[in-house]
C-alpha positions as CSV (number, residue, x, y, z in Angstrom):
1,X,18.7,-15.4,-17.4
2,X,19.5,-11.9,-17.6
3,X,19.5,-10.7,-13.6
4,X,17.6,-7.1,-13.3
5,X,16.6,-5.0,-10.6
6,X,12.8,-2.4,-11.0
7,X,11.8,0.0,-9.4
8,X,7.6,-0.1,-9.9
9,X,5.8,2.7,-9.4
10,X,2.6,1.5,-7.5
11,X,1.1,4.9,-7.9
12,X,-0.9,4.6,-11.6
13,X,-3.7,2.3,-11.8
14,X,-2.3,-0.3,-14.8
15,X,-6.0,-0.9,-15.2
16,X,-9.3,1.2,-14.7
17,X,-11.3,-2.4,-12.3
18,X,-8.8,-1.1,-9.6
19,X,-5.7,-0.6,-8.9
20,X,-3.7,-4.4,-9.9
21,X,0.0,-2.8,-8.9
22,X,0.1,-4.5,-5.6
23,X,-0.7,-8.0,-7.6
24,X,1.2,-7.5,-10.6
25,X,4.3,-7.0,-7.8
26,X,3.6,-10.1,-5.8
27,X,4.1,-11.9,-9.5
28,X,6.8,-10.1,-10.2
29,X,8.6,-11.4,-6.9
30,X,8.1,-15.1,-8.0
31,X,9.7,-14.7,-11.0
32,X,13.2,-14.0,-9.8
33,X,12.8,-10.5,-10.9
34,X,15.1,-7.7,-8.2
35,X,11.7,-5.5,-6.9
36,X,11.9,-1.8,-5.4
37,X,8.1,-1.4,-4.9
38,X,7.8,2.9,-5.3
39,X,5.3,5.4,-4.7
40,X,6.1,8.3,-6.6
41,X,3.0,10.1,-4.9
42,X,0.9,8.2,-2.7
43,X,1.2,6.6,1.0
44,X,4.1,4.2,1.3
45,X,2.6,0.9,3.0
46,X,4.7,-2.2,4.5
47,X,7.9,-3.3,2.1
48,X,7.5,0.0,0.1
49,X,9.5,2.8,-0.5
50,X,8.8,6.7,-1.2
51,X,10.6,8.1,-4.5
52,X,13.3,10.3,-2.9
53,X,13.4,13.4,-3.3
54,X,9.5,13.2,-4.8
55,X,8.2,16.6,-2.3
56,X,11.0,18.7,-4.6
57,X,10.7,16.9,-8.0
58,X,7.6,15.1,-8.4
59,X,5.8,18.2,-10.3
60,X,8.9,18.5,-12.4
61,X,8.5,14.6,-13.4
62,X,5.4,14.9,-14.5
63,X,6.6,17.3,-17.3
64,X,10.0,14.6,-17.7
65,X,12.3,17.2,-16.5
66,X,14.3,17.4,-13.2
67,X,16.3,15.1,-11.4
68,X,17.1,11.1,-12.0
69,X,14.8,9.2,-10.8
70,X,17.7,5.9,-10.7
71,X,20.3,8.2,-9.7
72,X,18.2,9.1,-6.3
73,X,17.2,5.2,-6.1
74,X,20.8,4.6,-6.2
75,X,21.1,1.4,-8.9
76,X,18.3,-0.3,-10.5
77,X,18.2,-1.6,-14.1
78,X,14.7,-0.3,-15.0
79,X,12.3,2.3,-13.7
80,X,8.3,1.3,-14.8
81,X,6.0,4.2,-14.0
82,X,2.5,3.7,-14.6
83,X,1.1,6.7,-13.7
84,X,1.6,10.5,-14.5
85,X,5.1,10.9,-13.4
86,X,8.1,10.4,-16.2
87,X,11.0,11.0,-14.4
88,X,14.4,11.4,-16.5
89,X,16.8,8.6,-15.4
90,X,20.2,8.5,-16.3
91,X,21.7,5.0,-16.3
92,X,18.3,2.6,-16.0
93,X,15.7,2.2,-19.2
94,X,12.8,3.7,-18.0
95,X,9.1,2.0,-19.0
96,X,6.4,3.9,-19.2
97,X,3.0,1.9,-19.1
98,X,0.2,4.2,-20.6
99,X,-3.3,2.8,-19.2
100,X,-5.4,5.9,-20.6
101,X,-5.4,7.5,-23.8
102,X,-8.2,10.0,-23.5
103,X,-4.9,12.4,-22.4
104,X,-3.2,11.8,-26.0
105,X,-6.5,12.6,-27.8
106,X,-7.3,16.0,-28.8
107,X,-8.3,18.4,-25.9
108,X,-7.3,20.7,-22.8
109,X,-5.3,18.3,-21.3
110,X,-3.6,16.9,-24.6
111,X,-0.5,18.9,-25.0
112,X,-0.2,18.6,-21.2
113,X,0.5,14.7,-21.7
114,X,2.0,14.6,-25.0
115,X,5.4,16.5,-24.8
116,X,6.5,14.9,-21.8
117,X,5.5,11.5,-22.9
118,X,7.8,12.8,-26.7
119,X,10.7,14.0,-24.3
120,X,11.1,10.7,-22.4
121,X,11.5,8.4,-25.6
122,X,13.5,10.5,-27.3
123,X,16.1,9.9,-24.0
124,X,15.4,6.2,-24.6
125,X,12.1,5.1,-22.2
126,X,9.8,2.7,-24.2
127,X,6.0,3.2,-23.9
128,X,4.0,-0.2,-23.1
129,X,0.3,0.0,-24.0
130,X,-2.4,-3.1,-23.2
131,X,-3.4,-3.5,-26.8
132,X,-2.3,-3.5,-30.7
133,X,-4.7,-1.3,-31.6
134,X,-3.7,1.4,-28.2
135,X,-0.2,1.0,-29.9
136,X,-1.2,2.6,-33.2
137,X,-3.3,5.1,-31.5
138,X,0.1,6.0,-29.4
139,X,2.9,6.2,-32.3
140,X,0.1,8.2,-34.7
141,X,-0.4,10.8,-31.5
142,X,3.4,10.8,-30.5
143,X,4.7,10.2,-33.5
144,X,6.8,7.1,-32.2
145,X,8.6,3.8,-34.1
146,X,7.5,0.6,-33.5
147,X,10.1,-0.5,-30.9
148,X,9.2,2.0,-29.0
149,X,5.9,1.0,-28.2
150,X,5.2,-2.1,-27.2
151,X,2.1,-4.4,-26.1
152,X,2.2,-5.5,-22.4
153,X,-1.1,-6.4,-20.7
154,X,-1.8,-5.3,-17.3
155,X,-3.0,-7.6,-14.5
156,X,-6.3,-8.1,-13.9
157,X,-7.3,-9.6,-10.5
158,X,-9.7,-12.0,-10.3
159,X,-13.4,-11.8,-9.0
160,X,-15.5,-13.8,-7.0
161,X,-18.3,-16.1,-8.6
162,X,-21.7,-14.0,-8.1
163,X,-23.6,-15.0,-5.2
164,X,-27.0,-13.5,-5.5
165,X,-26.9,-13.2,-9.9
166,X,-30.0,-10.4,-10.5
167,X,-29.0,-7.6,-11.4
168,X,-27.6,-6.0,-14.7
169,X,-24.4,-5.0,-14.3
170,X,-23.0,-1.6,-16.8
171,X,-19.4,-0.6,-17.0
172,X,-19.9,2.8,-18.1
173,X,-16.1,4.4,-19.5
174,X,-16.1,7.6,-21.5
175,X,-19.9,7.6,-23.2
176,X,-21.9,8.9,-20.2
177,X,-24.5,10.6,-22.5
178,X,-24.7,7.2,-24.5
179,X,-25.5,5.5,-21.8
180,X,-28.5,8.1,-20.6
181,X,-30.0,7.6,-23.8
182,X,-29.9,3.5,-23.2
183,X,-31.6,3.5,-19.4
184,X,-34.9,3.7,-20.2
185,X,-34.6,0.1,-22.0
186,X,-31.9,-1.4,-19.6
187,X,-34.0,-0.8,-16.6
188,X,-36.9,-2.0,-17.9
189,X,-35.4,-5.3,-19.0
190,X,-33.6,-5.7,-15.6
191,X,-36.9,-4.5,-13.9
192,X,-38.8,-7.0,-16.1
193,X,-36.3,-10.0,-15.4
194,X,-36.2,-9.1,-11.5
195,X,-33.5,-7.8,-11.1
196,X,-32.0,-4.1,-10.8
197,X,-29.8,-1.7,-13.5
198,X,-26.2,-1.1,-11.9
199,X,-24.4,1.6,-13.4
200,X,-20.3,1.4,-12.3
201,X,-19.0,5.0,-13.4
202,X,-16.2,7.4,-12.3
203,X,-17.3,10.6,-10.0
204,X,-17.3,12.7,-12.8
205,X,-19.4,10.9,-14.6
206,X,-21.8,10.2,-11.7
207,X,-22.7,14.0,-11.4
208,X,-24.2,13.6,-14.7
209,X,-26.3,10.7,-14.0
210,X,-27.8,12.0,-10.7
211,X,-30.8,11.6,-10.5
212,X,-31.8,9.7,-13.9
213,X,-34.2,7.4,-12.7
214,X,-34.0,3.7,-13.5
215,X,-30.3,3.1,-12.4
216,X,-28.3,2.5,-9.8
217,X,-24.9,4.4,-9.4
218,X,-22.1,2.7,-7.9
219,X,-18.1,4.4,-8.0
220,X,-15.3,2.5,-9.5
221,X,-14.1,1.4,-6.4
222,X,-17.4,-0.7,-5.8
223,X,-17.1,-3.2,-8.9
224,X,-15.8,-6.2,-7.2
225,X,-18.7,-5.9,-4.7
226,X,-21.6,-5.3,-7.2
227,X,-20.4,-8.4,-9.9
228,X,-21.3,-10.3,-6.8
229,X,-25.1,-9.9,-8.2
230,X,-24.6,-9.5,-11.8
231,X,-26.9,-11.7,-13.6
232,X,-24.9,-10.2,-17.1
233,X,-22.4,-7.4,-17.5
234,X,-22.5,-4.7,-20.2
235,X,-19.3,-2.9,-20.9
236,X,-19.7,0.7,-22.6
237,X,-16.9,2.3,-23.5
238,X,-14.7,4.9,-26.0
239,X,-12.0,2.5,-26.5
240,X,-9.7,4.7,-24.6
241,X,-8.7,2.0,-21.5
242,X,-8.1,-1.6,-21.2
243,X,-11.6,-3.6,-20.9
244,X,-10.7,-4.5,-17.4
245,X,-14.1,-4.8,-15.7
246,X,-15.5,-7.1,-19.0
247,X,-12.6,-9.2,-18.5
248,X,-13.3,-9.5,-14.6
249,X,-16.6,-10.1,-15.3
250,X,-15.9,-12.7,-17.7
251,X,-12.8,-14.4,-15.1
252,X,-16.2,-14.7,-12.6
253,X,-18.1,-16.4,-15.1
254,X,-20.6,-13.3,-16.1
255,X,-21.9,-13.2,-19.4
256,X,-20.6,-10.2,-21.5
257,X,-21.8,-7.8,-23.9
258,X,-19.9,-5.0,-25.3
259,X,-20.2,-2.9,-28.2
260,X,-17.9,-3.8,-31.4
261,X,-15.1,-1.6,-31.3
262,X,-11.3,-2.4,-32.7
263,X,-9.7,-2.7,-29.2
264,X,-13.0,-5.2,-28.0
265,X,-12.5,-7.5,-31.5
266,X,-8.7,-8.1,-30.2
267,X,-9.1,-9.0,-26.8
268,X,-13.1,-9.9,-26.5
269,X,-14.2,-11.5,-29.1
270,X,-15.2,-15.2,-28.9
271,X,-15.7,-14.3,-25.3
272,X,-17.6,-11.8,-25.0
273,X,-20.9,-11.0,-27.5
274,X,-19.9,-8.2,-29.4
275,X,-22.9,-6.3,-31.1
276,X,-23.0,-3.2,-33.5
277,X,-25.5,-1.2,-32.4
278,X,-27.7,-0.4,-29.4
279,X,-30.8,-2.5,-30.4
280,X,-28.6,-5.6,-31.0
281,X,-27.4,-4.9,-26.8
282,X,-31.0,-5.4,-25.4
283,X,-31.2,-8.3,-27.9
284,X,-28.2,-10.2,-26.7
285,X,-28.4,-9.3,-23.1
286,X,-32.3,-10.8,-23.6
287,X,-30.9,-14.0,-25.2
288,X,-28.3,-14.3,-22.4
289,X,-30.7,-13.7,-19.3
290,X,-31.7,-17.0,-18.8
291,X,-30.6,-20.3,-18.6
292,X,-29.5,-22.2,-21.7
293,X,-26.5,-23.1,-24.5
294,X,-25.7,-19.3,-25.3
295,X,-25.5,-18.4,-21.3
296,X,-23.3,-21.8,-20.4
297,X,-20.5,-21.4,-23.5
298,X,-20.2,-17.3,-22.6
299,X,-19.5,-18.5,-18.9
300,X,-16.6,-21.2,-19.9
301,X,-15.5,-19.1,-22.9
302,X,-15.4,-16.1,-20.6
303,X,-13.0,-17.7,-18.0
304,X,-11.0,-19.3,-21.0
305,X,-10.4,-15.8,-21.6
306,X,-9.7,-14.5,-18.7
307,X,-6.8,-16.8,-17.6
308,X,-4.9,-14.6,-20.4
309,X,-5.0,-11.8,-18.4
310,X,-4.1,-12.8,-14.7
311,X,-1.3,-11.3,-12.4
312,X,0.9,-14.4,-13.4
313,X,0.6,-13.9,-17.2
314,X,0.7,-10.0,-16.9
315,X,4.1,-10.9,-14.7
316,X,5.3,-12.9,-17.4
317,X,5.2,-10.2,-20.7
318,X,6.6,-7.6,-17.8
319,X,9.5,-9.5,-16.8
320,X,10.3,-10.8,-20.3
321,X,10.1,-6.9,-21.4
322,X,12.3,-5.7,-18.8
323,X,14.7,-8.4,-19.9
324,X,14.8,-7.4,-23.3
325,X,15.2,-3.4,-22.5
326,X,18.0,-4.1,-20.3
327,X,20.0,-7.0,-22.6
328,X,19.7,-4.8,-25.5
């Protein structure tokens, strides 16, 4: 087995349920693989280290210029960034593990993402994405080979069993005004059922929910917390992140409905229900409220699912990857 030494950036959330660095590392560890846990921006906490020289260079990594990240590290094999740093490096592979395309996709911020991203693979870094379908959507928008965009899930750590199951539970990611349009109905099924409508959305988008009445707001951070009382979880999103929070709610045993997209039919389906349209959401989520044979096999299908997806398997494609960027 091929020895090899990373540096993991524990700054970029490989996930949008939380931040699944620290447990992705902790796998990492067991599997024989040579760890430098890195912050190329935030607080360095116990058995962490700060990216030297990061005061001077970390603006200029984010644009892929300045100094070698693995030359200030002083020997590793890779360097895996997960967030918006892409630091040159001279001698290591660097990996960069992309959880949010909204950046790639046309916009203010697109060009701002895109040439650095170009820059670092054309010096040799490889681009890992969560899906098949995120990988087309990242050689179409960079213009990229196959090898140099591969499929690595991220971690996703598991969440308690609800204790008190009410309340309908929305992942909202990307299609806030959707969403707006759909409270009217959710609240009054959760209302009818006795139970509330949670909304779990990112600050931005809860400015533009204030104050629509019918729903309760809860920040990102919150998710783990409010499953405890999801009766069902509905994930709404653009198709721009990894399904995290469905697949959380699915490893807790919370029956799932999300909307039909390509990235949901590759790593949802036959787990969670995946409807077409808005009326046939209020109609599954109805079907799915209560008791029965459609409620039980979404619980045990949802933790089948699930198990794909923990720190241990996510540890597994990582270290394998590394492996293969640093034998060939």
């Amino acid at each position: 087995m091929i020895p090899v030494r990373v540096a993991l950036d524990l700054d970029g959330a490989l996930e949008s349920f939380g931040d699944s660095g620290d447990a992705l590392a902790d796998a990492l560890d067991t599997l024989g693989i040579d760890l430098v846990r890195l912050r190329t921006s935030g607080v360095a906490g116990p058995g962490e280290r700060v990216a030297p020289g990061r005061t001077l260079w970390g603006p200029w990594w984010r644009r892929s210029w300045g100094r070698s990240l693995d030359v200030l590290l002083g020997g590793v094999d890779v360097v895996h960034v997960t967030g918006l740093a892409v630091p040159p490096t001279r001698d290591a592979r660097l990996l960069v593990s992309l959880d949010d395309l909204r950046p790639l996709r046309s916009g203010p911020r697109s060009a701002s993402r895109v040439a650095p991203l170009r820059r670092a693979v054309q010096r040799g870094a490889v681009i890992a994405v969560s899906s098949h379908v995120a990988a087309r959507e990242v050689r179409e928008a960079l213009t990229l080979g196959r090898d140099q965009v591969r499929v690595a899930a991220p971690a996703v750590v598991a969440a308690a069993a609800p204790t008190r199951p009410v309340d309908l539970v929305v992942n909202v990611t990307g299609v806030v005004e959707t969403f707006r349009t759909m409270v009217p109905t959710l609240s009054s099924l959760a209302t009818r059922r006795g139970g509330r409508l949670v909304a779990i959305v990112s600050a931005a988008a809860a400015g533009h929910l204030r104050g629509v009445p019918g729903v309760v707001i809860e920040p990102r951070p919150a998710a783990r917390r409010v499953l405890a009382g999801a009766r069902l979880a509905l994930h709404l999103s653009d198709g721009a992140r990894f399904p995290s929070f469905a697949i959380a709610a699915l490893g807790a045993g919370v029956p799932t409905v999300a909307r039909a997209t390509a990235v949901n039919r590759e790593l949802l389906e036959g787990a969670a229900r995946l409807v077409d349209d808005d009326v046939a959401v209020v109609t599954a989520l109805d079907e799915m409220w209560d008791e029965g044979p459609a409620r039980s096999l979404a619980r045990a299908a949802g933790r089948t699912r699930a198990a794909d997806f923990t720190p241990d398997a996510a540890a597994r494609g990582y270290a394998s990857l590394y492996r293969e960027m640093v034998g060939g």
